[in-house]
SESE-628651 format. One record per residue (C-alpha): x, y, z; residue in three letters. Coordinates in pm, whole numbers, plus 50000, padded with zeros to 5 digits. Layout:
BEGIN
XYZala...
***
This chain:
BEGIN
914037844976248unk916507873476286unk919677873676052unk922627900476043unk924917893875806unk927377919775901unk928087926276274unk931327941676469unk930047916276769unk933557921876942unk933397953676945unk930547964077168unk931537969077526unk930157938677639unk930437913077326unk929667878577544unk926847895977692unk925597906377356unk926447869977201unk924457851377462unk921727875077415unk921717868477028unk921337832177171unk918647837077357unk916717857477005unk917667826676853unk918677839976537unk921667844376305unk925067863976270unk927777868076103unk929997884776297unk932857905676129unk936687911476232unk938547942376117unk942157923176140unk942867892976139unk944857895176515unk940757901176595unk940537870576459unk941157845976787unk939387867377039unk936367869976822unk935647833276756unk935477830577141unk932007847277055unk930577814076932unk931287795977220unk927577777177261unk926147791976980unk925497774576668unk923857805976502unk927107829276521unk930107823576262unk933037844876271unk934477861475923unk938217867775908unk938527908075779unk941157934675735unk939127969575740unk940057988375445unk940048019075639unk943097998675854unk944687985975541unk947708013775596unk948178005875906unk947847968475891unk948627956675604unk951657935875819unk949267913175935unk948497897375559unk950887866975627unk948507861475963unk945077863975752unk946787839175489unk947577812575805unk943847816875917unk941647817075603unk941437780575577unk939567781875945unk936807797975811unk933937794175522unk933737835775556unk935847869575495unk934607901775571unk934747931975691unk936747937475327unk937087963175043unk938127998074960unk937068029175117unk937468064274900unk936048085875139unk937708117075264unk940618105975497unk941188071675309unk941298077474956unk945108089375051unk945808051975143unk944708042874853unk947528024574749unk947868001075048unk944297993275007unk944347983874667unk947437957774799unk945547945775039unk941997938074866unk943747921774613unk946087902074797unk943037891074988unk941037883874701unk943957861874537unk943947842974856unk940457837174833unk940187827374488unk943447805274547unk940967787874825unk938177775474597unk935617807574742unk934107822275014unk931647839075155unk932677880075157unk931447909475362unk932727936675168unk932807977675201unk932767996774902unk932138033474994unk932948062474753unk934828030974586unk931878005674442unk933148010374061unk937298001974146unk935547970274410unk933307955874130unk936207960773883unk938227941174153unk935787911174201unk935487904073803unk937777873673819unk937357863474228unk935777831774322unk933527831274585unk929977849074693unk930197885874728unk927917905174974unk928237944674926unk927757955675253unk925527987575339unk925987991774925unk925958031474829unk927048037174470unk924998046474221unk922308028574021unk925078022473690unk926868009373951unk924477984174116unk923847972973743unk927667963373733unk926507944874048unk923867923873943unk925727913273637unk928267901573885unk925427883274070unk926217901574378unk924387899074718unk923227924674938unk923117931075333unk921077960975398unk920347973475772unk917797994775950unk920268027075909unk920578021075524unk916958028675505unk916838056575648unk917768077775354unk915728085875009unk919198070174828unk919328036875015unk915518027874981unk915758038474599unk918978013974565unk916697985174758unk913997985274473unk916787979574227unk918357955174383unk917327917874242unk914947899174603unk916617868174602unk919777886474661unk919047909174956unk919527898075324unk919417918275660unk922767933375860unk922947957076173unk926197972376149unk926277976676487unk928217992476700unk928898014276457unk925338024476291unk923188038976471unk919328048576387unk918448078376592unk921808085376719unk921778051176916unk924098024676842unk922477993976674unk922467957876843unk922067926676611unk918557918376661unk917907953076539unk918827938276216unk915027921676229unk913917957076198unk914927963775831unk912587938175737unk909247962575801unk911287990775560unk912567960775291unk908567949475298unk907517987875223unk910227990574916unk908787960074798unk905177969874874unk904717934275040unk903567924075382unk906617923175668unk905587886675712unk906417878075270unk909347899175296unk910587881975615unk910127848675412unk912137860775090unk915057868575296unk915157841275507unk915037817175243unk917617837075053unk919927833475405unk919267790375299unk920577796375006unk923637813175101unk924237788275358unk923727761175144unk926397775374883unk928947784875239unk928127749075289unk930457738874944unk932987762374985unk
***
């Protein structure tokens, strides 16, 4: 069973070619939006597929320029058990919309809270400290996405019982693999990332998500086929708390 938990399906080239071919794999996505006005065209994507749900997401590297679009995420969260792509980015180029981030994470959060939960695919680059800090009081399951703060900083994310999607590019560096064997094993679950990482300087699909389970099994120092197990039961337990919310 394949799983990625954080895909930009509609924005490969060909996204209902690359949803019926996750069809045909048989396995599992969730597939992310970057604003909600995304939102409609994307679900289109799980048209006769069971295994696909669609998140509803405002990119915080698009927060400045779409933050207008709040009052549409608001009308559209109650369509969906999941919210991502999410967050605050710091990174060079963002950190100077700041400000209009910070709005629109929390204004998100507040709606998700104010919703009983959900399910979150969130983005905390150069800013996992001010997103933890942000999720202290939010109700819901938080998955840090492609996670890449520090080790203090994952401990501030286990004690907030986070989850984890980690994907074929995140383990191609020393850091990410050394951030894996912190990270608690009933928390961790698989994610592409694709279009927009790429191993080898080619774009990853979805089922490429399947192949972070041979590096997850050598962090662990497990076989592929016992690490493949621990993550696919930890997807049944996520669904099973989506299932509530």
């Amino acid at each position: 069973m394949i799983i990625d938990m954080h895909c930009h399906l509609d924005l490969y080239p060909d996204p209902f070619d690359v949803a019926m071919k996750c069809g045909d794999e048989k396995m599992y996505v969730l597939s992310v939006t970057t604003t909600p006005k995304a939102w409609n065209g994307t679900l289109k994507l799980e048209q006769g597929n069971s295994r696909i749900r669609t998140a509803l997401g405002l990119h915080p590297q698009l927060a400045h320029e779409r933050y207008g679009e709040l009052d549409l995420f608001d009308s559209l969260l109650s369509e969906t058990r999941y919210v991502g792509e999410i967050g605050l980015d710091g990174g060079k180029g963002f950190k100077e919309h700041w400000e209009k981030q910070l709005l629109v994470f929390r204004h998100i959060l507040k709606g998700v809270t104010k919703a009983g939960g959900k399910v979150m695919s969130i983005h905390s680059r150069s800013s996992a400290s001010e997103v933890l800090n942000e999720l202290r009081s939010v109700e819901g399951v938080p998955i840090l996405h492609w996670f890449t703060g520090s080790k203090p900083e994952l401990k501030q994310a286990i004690a907030l019982d986070c989850w984890y999607s980690v994907g074929p590019a995140m383990l191609t560096s020393k850091r990410g693999r050394e951030l894996l064997a912190q990270m608690p094993k009933d928390r961790v679950l698989t994610e592409s990332d694709g279009p927009f990482a790429k191993v080898n300087r080619k774009p990853l699909m979805p089922w490429d998500a399947g192949m972070a389970v041979k590096g997850i099994a050598d962090v662990w120092g497990i076989p592929e086929l016992e690490a493949q197990k621990v993550i696919v039961n930890n997807f049944k337990s996520l669904v099973a708390v989506a299932e509530f919310l």
